[in-house]
C-alpha positions as CSV (number, residue, x, y, z in Angstrom):
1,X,0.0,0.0,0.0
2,X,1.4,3.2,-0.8
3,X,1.7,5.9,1.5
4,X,0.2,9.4,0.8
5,X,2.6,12.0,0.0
6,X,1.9,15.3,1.6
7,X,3.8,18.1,-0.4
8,X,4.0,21.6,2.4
9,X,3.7,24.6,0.8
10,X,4.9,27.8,1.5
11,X,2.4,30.5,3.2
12,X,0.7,33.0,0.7
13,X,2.7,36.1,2.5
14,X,6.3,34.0,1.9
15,X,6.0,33.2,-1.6
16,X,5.0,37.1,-2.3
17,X,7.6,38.7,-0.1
18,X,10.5,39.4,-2.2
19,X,8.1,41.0,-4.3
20,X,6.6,43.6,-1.8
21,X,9.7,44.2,-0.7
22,X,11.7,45.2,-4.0
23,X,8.5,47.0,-4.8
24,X,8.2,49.3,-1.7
25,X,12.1,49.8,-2.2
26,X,11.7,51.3,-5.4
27,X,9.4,53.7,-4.2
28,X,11.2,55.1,-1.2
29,X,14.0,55.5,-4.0
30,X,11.2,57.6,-6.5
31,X,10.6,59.6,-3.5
32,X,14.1,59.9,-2.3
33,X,14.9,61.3,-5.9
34,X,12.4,63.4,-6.4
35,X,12.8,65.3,-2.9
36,X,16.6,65.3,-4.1
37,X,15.6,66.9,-7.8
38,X,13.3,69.0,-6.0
39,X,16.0,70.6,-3.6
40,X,18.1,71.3,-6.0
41,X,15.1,73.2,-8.1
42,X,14.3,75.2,-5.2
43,X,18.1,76.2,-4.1
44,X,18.4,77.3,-7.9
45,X,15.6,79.3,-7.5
46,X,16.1,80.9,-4.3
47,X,19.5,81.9,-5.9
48,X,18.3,83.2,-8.7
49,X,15.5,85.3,-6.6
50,X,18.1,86.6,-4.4
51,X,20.5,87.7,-7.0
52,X,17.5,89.5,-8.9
53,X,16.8,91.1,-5.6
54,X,20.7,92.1,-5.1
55,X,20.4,94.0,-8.4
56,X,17.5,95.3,-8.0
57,X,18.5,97.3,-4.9
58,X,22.0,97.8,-6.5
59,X,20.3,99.3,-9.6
60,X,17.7,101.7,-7.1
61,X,20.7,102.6,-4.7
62,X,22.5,103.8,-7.8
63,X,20.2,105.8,-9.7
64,X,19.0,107.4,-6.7
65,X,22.6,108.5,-6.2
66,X,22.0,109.6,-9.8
67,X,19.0,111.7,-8.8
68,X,20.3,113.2,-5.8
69,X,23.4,114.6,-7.1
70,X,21.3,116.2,-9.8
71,X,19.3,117.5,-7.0
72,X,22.3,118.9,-5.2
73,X,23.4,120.7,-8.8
74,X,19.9,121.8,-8.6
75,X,20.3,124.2,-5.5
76,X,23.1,125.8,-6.8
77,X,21.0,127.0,-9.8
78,X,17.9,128.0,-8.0
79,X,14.2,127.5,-8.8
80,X,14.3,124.2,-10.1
81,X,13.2,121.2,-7.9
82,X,13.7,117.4,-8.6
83,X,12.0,114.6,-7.5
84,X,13.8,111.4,-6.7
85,X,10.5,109.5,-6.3
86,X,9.1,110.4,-9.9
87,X,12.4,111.2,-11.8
88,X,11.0,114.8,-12.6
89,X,12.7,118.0,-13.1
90,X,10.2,121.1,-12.2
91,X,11.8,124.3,-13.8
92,X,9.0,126.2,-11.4
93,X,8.3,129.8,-13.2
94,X,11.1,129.3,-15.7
95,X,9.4,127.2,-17.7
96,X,6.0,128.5,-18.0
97,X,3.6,129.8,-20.4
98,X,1.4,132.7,-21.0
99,X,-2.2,131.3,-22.2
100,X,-2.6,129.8,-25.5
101,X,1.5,130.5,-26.0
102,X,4.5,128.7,-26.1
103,X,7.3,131.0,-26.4
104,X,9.6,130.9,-24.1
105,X,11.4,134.4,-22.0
106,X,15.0,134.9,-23.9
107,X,15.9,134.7,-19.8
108,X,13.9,131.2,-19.3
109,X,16.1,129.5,-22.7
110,X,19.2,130.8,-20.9
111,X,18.4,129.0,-17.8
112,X,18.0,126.0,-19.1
113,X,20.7,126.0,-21.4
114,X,23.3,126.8,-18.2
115,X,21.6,123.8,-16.2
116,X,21.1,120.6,-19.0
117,X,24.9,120.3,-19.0
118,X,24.5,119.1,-15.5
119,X,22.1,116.4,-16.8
120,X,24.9,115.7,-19.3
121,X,27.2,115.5,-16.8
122,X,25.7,112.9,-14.8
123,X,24.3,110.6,-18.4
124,X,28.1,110.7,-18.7
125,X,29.5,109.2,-15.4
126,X,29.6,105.4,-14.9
127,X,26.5,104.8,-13.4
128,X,24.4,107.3,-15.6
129,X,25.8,105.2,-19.0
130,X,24.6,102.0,-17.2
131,X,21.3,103.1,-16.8
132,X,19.9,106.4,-18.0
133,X,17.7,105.8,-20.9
134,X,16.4,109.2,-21.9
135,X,14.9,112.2,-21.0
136,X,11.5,113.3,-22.0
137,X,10.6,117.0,-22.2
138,X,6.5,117.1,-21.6
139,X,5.1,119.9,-21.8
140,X,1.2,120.7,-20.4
141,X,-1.5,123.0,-20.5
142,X,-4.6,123.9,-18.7
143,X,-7.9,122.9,-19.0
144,X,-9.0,125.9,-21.1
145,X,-10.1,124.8,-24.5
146,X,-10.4,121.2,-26.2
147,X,-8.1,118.5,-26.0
148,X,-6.6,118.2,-29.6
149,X,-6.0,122.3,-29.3
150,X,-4.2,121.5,-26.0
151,X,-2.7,118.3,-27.1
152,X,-0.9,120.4,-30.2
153,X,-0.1,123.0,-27.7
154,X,1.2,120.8,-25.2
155,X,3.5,119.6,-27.6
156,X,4.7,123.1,-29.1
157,X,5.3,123.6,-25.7
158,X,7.8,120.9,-25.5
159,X,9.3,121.1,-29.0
160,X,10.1,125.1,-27.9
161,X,12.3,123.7,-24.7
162,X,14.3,121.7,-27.2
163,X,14.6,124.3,-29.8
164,X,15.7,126.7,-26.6
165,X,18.5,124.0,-26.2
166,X,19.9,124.3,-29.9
167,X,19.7,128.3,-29.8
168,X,22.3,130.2,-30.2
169,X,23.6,131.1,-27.0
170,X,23.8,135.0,-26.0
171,X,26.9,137.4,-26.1
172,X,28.2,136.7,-22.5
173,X,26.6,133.2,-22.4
174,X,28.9,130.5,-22.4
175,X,27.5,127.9,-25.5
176,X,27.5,124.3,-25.3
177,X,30.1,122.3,-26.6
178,X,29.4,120.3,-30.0
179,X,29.9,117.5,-27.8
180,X,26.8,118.6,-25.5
181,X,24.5,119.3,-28.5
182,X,25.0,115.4,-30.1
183,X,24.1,114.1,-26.7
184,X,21.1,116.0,-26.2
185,X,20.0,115.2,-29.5
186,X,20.4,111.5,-28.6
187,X,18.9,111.6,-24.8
188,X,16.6,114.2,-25.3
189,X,12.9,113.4,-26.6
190,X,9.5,115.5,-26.6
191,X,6.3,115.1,-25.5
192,X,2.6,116.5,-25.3
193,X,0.6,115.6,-22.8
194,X,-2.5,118.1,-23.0
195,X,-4.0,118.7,-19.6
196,X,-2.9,115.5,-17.9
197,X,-2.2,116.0,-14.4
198,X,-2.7,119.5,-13.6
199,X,-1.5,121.6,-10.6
200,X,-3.6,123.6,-8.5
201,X,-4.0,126.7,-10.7
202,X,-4.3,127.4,-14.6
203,X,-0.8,129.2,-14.2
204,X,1.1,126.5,-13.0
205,X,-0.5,123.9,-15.2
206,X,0.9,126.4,-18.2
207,X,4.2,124.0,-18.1
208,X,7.0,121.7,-19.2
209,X,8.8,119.6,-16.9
210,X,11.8,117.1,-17.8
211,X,11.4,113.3,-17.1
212,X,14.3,110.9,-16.9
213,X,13.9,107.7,-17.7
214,X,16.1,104.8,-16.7
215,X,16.9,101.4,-17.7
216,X,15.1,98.3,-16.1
217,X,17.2,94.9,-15.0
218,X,15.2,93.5,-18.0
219,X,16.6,95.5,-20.5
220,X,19.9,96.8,-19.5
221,X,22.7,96.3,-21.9
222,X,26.0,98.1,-20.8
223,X,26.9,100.1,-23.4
224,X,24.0,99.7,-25.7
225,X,23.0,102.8,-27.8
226,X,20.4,104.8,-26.9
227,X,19.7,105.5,-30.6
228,X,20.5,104.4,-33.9
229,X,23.7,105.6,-34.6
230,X,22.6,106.7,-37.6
231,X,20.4,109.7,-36.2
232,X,24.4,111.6,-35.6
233,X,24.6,111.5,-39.5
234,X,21.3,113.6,-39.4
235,X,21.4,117.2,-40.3
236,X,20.5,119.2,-37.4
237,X,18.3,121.7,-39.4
238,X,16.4,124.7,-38.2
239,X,13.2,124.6,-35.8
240,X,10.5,124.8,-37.2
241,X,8.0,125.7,-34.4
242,X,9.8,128.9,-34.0
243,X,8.9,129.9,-37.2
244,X,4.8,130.0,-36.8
245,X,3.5,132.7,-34.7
């Protein structure tokens, strides 16, 4: 008689063990990678931030350095203000305008002629070549009268500043180098604004104010043109605003 075999088997959990095992090692080593990928992603990016961040304050701290020694050149001239916080030159009651004119006083052309070359001075200087774009002459008006008259006027306002600049300076008036004229015509632009932003009287709204403009992180090229060069090989011509009454 032959005896029954009995064959033992292994339990269920044995037989998948190894399995589980390998399984739930793979996936703590998925994890352990990704947190590792991860980490680096976010020490790249906290660099990055924080060197945006470095020049961003190294870019502020510099053109306000910018600003404030214009604003000391400023007090030596008298009546003109500048504001650090809006990058504006105010000429005060030299550069304002009788109603529905925009002449300038031979007095108020001399003024600003003596105090652009310390605009010039500054565009020239390290910091001003790294980040001074341009300077916008806006000029303004009132609220008297409709807005294409004072947009046109506005402007005529602005072109007669930068007309002012290219005059021929007075007897005992010290002119401005060639030098001086090729860089205002490449910093300098002009601008009518109509009515925008009015003061607190029809007098003082009568206006044009300068407007520097400066070069963002984004994009800041050192020693990038301002202009095409091209625009030197322009002849400088004659005004023509001066010409219409």
């Amino acid at each position: 008689m032959l005896g029954r075999v009995v064959l033992k088997r292994g339990g269920k959990g044995e037989a998948e063990k190894p399995f589980w095992i390998s399984y739930s090692d793979l996936m703590t080593a998925m994890m352990m990678l990704f947190l590792v990928t991860m980490s680096a992603t976010l020490l790249a990016v906290t660099k990055d931030l924080g060197e945006a961040l470095d020049a961003g304050k190294l870019r502020e701290g510099e053109i306000l350095e910018l600003c404030s020694e214009l604003k000391t050149a400023a007090q030596e001239h008298g009546g003109i203000g500048v504001d650090c916080v809006s990058n504006r030159i105010d000429f005060g009651d030299r550069a304002r305008f009788e109603k529905n004119q925009y002449r300038l006083a031979p007095s108020s052309a001399r003024a600003l002629r003596e105090f652009v070359p310390e605009i010039l001075a500054i565009s020239a200087s390290p910091s001003g070549k790294k980040w001074l774009h341009r300077v916008v002459i806006e000029g303004f008006t009132d609220t008297d009268g409709t807005y294409l008259y004072n947009l046109d006027l506005s402007l005529k306002r602005a072109q007669t500043v930068l007309c002012a600049l290219f005059a021929s300076p007075e007897p005992e008036e010290k002119p401005l180098a060639v030098e001086d004229l090729l860089r205002i015509r490449r910093l300098f632009l002009v601008g009518g604004f109509s009515y925008n932003t009015a003061k607190s009287t029809k007098e003082e709204s009568r206006r044009v104010e300068l407007r520097l403009e400066f070069l963002g992180l984004e994009d800041f090229q050192e020693g990038a043109a301002l202009v095409a060069p091209s625009i030197e090989e322009t002849p400088l011509g004659e005004c023509q605003v001066e010409k219409h009454p």
